[in-house]
C-alpha positions as CSV (number, residue, x, y, z in Angstrom):
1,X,0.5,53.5,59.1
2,X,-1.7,53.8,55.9
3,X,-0.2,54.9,53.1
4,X,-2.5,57.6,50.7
5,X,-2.9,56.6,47.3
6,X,-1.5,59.0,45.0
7,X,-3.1,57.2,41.9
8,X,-6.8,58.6,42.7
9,X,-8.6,59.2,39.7
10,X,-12.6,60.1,38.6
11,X,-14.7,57.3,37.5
12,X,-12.2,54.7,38.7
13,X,-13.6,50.9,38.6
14,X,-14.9,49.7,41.6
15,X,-11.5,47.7,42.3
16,X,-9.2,50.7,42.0
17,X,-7.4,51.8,45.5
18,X,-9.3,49.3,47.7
19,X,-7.7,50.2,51.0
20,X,-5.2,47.1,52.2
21,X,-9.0,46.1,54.8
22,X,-11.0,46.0,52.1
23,X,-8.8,44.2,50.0
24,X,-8.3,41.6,52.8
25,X,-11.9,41.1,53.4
26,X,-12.3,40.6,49.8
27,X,-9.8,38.2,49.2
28,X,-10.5,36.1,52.6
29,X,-14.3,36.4,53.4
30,X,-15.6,34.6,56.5
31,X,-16.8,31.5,55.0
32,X,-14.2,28.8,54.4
33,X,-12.0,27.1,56.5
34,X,-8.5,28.4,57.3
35,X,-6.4,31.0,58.8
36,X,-4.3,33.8,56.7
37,X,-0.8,34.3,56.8
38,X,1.3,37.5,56.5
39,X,4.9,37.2,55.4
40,X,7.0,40.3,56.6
41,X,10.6,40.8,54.9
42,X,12.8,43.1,57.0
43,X,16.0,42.0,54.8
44,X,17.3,39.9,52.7
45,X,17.8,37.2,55.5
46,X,15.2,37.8,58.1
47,X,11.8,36.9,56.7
48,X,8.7,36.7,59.7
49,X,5.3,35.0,59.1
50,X,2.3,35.8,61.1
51,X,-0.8,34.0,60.9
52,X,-4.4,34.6,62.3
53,X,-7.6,34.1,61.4
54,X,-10.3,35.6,58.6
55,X,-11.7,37.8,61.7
56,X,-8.4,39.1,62.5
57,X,-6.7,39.6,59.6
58,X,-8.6,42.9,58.1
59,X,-8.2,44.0,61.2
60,X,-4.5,44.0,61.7
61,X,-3.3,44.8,58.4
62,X,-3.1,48.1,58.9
63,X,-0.6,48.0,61.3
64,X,1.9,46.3,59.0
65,X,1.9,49.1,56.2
66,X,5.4,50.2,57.1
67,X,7.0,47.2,56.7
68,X,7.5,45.1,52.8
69,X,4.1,43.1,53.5
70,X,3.0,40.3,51.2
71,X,-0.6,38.1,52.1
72,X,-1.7,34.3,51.5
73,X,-3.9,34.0,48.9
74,X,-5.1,30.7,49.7
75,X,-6.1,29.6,53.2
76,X,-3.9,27.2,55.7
77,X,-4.4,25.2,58.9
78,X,-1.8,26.7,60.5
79,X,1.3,28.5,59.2
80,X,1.5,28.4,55.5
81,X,3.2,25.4,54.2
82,X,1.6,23.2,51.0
83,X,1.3,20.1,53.5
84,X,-0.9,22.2,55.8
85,X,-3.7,23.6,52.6
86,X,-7.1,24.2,53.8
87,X,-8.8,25.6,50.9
88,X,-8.1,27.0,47.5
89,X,-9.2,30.7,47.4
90,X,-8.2,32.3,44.1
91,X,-6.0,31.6,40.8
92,X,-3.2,34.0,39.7
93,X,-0.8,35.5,37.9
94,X,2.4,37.0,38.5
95,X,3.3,39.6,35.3
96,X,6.6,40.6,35.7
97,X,6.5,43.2,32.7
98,X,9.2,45.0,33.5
99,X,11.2,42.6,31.7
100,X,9.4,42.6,28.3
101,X,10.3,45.0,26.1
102,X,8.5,48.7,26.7
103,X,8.6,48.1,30.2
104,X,8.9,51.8,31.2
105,X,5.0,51.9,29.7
106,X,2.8,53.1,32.7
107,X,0.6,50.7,34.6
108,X,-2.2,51.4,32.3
109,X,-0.8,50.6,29.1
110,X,-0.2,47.0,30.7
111,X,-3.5,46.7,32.4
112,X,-5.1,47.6,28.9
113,X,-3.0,45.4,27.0
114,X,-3.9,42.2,29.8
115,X,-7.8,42.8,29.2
116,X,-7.4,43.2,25.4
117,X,-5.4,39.8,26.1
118,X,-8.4,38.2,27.8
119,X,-11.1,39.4,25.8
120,X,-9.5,37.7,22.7
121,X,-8.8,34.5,24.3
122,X,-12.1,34.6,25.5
123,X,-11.6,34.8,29.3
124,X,-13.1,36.5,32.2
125,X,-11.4,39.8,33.7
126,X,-9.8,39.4,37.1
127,X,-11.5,39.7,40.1
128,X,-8.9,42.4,41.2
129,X,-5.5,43.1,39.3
130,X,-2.6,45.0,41.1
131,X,-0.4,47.4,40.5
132,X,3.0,46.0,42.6
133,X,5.3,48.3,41.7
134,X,7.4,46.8,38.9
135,X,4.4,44.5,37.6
136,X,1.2,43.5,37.8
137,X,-0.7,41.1,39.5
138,X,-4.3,39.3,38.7
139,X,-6.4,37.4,40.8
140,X,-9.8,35.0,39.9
141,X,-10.7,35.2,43.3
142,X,-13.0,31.1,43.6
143,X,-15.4,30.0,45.6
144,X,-14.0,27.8,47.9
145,X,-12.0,24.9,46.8
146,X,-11.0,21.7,48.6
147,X,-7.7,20.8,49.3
148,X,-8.3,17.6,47.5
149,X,-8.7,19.2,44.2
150,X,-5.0,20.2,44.1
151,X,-3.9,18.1,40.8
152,X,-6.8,19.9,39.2
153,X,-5.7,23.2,40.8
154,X,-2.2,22.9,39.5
155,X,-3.4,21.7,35.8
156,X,-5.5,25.0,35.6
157,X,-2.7,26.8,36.9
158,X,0.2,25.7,34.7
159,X,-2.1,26.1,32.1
160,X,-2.9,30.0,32.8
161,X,0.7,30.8,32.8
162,X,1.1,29.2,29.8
163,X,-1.1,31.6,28.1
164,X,0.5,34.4,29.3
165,X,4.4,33.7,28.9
166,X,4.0,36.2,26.4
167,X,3.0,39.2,29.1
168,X,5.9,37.9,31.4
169,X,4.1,35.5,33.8
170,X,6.0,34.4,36.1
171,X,6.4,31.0,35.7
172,X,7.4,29.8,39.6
173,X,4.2,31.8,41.1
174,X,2.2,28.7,40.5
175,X,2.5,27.4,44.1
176,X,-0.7,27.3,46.8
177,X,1.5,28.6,49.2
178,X,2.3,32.1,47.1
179,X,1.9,35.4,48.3
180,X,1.2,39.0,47.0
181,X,2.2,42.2,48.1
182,X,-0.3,43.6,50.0
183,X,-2.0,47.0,48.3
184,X,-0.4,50.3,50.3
185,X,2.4,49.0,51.4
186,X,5.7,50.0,49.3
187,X,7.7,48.3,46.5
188,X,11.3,48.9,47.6
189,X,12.5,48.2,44.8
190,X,11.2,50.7,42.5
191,X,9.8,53.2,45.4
192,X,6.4,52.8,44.3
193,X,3.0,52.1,46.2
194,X,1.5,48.9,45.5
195,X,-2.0,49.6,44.7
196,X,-5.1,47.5,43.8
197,X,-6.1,48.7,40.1
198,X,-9.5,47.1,38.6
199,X,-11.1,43.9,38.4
200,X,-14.9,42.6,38.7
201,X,-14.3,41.8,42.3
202,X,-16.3,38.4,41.5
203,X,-15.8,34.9,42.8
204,X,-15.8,32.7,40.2
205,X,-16.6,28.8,40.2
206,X,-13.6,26.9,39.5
207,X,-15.0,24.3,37.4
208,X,-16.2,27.0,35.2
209,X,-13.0,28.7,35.1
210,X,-11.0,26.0,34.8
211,X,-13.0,24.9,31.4
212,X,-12.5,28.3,29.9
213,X,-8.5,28.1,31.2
214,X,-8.2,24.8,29.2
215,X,-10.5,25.6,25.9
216,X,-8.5,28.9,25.5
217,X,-5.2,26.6,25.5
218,X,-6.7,24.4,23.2
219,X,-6.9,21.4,25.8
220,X,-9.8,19.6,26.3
221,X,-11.9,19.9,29.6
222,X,-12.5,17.8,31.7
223,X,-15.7,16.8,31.0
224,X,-13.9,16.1,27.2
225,X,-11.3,14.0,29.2
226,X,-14.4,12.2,31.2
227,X,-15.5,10.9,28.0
228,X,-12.6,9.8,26.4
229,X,-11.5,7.8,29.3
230,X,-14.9,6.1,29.0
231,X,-14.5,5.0,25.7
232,X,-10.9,3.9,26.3
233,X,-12.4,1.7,29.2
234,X,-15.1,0.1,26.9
235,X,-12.5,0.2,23.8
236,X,-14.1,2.1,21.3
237,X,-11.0,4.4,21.4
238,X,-8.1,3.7,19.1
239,X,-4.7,4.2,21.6
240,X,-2.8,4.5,18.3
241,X,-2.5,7.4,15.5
242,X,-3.1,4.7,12.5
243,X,-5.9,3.4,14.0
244,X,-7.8,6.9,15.0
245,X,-9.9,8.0,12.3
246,X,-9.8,11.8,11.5
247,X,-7.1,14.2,10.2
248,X,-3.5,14.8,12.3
249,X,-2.5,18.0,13.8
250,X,-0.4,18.4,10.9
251,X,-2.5,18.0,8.7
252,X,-5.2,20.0,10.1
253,X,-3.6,22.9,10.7
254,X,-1.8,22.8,7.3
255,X,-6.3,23.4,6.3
256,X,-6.4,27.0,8.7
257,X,-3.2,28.1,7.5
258,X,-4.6,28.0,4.0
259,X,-7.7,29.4,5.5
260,X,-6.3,32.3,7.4
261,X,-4.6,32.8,3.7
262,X,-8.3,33.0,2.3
263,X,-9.7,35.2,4.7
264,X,-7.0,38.0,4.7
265,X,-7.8,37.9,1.3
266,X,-11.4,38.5,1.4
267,X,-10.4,40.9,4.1
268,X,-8.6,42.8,1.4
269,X,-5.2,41.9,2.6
270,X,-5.3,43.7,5.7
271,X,-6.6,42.3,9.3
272,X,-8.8,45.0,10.7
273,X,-8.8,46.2,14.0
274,X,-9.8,43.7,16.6
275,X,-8.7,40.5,15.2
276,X,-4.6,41.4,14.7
277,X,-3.4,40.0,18.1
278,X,-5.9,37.0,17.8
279,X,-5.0,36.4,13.6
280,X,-1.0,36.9,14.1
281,X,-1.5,34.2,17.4
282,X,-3.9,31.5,15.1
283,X,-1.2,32.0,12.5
284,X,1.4,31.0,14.7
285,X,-0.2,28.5,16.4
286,X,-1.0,26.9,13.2
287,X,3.0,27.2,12.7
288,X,4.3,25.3,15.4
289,X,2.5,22.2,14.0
290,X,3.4,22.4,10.4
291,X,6.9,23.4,10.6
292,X,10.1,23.3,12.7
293,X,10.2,26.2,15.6
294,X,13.0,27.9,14.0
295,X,10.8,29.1,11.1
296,X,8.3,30.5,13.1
297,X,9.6,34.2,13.7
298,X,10.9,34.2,10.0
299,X,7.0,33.4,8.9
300,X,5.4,35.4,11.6
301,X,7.3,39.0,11.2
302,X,6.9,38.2,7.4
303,X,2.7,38.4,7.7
304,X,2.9,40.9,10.0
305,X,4.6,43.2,7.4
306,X,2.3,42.9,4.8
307,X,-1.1,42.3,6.7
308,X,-0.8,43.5,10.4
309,X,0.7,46.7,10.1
310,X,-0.4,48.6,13.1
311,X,0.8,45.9,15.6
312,X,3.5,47.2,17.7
313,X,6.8,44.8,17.3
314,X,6.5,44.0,21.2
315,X,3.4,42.4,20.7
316,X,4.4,41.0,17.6
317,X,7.9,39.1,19.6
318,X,5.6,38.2,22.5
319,X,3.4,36.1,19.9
320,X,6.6,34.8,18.2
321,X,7.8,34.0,21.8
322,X,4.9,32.2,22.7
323,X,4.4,30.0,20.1
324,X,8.4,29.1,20.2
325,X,7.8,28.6,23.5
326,X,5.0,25.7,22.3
327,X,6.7,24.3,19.5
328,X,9.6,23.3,22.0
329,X,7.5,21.1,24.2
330,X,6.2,18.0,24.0
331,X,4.5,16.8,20.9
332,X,1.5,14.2,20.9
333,X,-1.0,13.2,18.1
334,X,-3.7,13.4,22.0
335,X,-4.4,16.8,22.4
336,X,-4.5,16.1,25.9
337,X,-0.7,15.3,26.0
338,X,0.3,17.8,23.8
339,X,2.1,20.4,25.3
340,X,1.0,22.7,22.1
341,X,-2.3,24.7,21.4
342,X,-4.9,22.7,19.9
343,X,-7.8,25.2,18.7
344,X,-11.0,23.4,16.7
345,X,-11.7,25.3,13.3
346,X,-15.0,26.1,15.3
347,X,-13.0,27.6,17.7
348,X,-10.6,29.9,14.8
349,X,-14.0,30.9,13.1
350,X,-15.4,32.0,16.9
351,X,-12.6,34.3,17.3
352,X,-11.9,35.6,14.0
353,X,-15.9,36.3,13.8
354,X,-16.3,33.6,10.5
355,X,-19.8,32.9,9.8
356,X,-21.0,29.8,7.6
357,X,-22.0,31.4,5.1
358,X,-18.9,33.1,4.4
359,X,-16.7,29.9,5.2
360,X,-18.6,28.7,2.3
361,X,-18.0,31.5,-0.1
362,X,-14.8,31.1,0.6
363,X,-14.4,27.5,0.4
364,X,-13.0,27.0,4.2
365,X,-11.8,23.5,4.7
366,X,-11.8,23.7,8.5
367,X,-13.1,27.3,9.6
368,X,-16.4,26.9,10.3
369,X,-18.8,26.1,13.0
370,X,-19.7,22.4,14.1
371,X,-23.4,22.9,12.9
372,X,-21.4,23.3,9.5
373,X,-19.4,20.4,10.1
374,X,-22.0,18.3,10.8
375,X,-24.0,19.3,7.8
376,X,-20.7,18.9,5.7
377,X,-20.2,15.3,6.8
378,X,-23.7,14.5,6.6
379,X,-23.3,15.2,2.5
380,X,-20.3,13.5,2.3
381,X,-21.8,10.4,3.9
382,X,-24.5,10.9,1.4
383,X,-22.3,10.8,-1.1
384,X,-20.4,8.1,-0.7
385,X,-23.4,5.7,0.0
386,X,-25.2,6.6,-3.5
387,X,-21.7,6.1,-5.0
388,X,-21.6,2.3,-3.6
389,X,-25.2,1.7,-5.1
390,X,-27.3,3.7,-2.2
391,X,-30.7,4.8,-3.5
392,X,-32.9,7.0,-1.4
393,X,-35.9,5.9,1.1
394,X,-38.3,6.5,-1.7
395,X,-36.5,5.5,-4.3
396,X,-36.6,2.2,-2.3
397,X,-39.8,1.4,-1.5
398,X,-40.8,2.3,-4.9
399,X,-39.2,-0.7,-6.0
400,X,-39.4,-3.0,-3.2
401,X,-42.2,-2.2,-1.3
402,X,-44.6,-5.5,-1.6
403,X,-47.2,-3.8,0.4
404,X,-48.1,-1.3,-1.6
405,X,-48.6,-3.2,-5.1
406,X,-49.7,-5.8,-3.4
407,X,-48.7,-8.4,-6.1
408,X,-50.3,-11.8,-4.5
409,X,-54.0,-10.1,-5.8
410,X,-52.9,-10.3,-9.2
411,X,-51.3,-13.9,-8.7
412,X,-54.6,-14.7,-7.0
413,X,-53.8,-15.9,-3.8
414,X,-53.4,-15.0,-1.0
415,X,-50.6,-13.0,1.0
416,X,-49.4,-15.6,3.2
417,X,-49.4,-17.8,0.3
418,X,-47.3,-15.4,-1.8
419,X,-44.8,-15.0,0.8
420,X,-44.5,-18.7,1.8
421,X,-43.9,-19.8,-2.0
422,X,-40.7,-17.5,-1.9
423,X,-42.4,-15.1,-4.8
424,X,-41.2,-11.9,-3.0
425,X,-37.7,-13.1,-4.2
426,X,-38.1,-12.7,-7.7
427,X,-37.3,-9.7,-9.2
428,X,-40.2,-8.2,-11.6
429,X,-38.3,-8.3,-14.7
430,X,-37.8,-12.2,-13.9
């Protein structure tokens, strides 16, 4: 049986109340490799699994409405076990926000507060998100993966959740074999239809994804990670922190704090509307490098008061939450083994909207762009070298250049002559 929708509404997104085919074909289209399975729970111990192929499987859906449905996201050769992966299909996330605090918002308030999420952790919507009854779920529906690219798979993955412990991501659905309730079929534990929601219904290229996964958790890429391994190899890399040349975490951070200081400042004490969820997260980012994790919901709720007003307190303990969460794990001088967020101070003045001229007015010490770095250092380099005697090109050949004053005319012989009786090293005043 097919259930109706009773969550029809005008001017819907394309996405919203795909029927249970639709949503099928869309999440499994022909091309690929692999079959789909459907996992059936009649009780709490009698689970069935039926599998078929990409052909079949819009076909029969609808005949398993009735029952507590749930589909494969990724593809299998044969029934669905992690040993028998075909092919990646999507990456997802489980919300379970019925256990954060305001959880008897409607759907919409979450769905709303997920894309306000994205959008300031500069990441693409979902290619569908899903309403399952007590939570949400989003899918980045791929282009098809190998099952060879699993380690990468399960990095990006881990990774994703991590950025979203704060909206209740589940924290176990990070398995290829997991499956989602399927849309019109009922939640029986809250009595409520599942139902597909929004989402860009694109497929997304997983390298692509992936990079914007990782730069939003302030990891490096993996191109980033290419290139440092190359330089390891050929030993150009310092392996230690007293060897590597540049600032510490600590220390760096300790720079944004003071400019996040600066900029509410010139912001008039007040973070305007857009950049409170993004600010209070920097600020407590920056936190769980500087000081111990204790300290952080102290320092957090204490800016908030005075500068982020409007920001409701659940948001305000799922960024407190979050960064706690990061300050616990493991700590590393590598960003790439550091369990904690690592964003560049290009990256703060990105998302904060900082331009260089202003981090200049404002005397910035790390919140600018890496044009502005680079010019910056260039300066300082400058600097230093007319400190330790340096004079400029012209400066230079004014004094040295032979060629020009041609000096062996006024000696009366010749240039070859000149050179070979050494009188290009005596100094003029000699």
């Amino acid at each position: 049986m097919k259930h109706l929708s009773t969550n029809q509404h005008d001017n819907a997104p394309a996405a919203a109340d795909l029927t249970a085919a639709d949503y099928i074909r869309l999440l499994h289209p022909t091309d690929g490799v692999g079959k789909v399975s459907f996992v059936l729970i009649r009780s709490r111990n009698e689970t069935i699994t039926k599998t078929y192929s990409v052909d079949t499987a819009p076909v029969i859906v609808d005949a398993l409405l009735d029952e507590s449905t749930y589909v494969s996201l990724n593809r299998f050769n044969g029934p669905r076990t992690s040993s028998r992966l075909a092919q990646f299909n999507a990456l997802y996330l489980d919300l379970d926000v019925h256990t954060l605090p305001g959880s008897n918002q409607l759907p919409d308030h979450w769905a709303g507060s997920f894309a306000s999420d994205l959008r300031a952790k500069n990441l693409p919507q979902p290619s569908v998100l899903i309403s399952t009854g007590r939570g949400l779920a989003a899918i980045w529906l791929l282009e098809p993966l190998p099952a060879k690219a699993r380690s990468r798979w399960s990095a990006t993955m881990q990774a994703l959740i991590k950025l979203f412990r704060h909206m209740g991501a589940d924290s176990a659905c990070s398995d290829c074999a997991r499956v989602f309730r399927v849309p019109g079929t009922i939640n029986l534990k809250s009595g409520t239809e599942v139902r597909t929601m929004d989402g860009t219904l694109r497929r997304y290229k997983f390298d692509v994804l992936s990079d914007c996964i990782f730069i939003a958790s302030g990891r490096p890429t993996r191109r980033k990670l290419k290139e440092i391994r190359q330089l390891k190899k050929k030993g150009t890399v310092a392996t230690t922190q007293e060897n590597r040349r540049g600032l510490t975490p600590k220390a760096r951070f300790t720079m944004i704090a003071r400019d996040l200081d600066k900029i509410v400042v010139h912001w008039g004490g007040r973070v305007p509307l857009g950049h409170r969820n993004t600010f209070l997260h920097l600020l407590a980012t920056c936190l769980t490098h500087t000081g111990p994790a204790s300290e952080i919901e102290t320092h957090v709720r204490r800016i908030a008061a005075v500068a982020v007003l409007d920001l409701s307190g659940r948001e305000i303990s799922g960024i407190i939450k979050s960064a706690e969460t990061k300050a616990q794990e493991s700590c590393s001088s590598d960003p790439g083994l550091d369990g904690r967020l690592h964003y560049s101070g290009a990256k703060v003045a990105e998302l904060l909207n900082i331009s260089d001229s202003l981090a200049c007015e404002l005397s910035l010490e790390q919140t600018f762009s890496e044009t502005e770095r680079a010019r910056r250092k260039a300066g300082r380099e400058r600097n230093r070298r007319r400190d330790q005697g340096a004079c400029s090109r012209e400066e230079w050949l004014a004094i040295n250049s032979a060629s020009r004053g041609k000096p062996w005319q006024l000696a009366g012989i010749s240039r070859s002559k000149w050179y070979e009786q050494g009188h290009h090293k005596i100094s003029p005043s000699q």
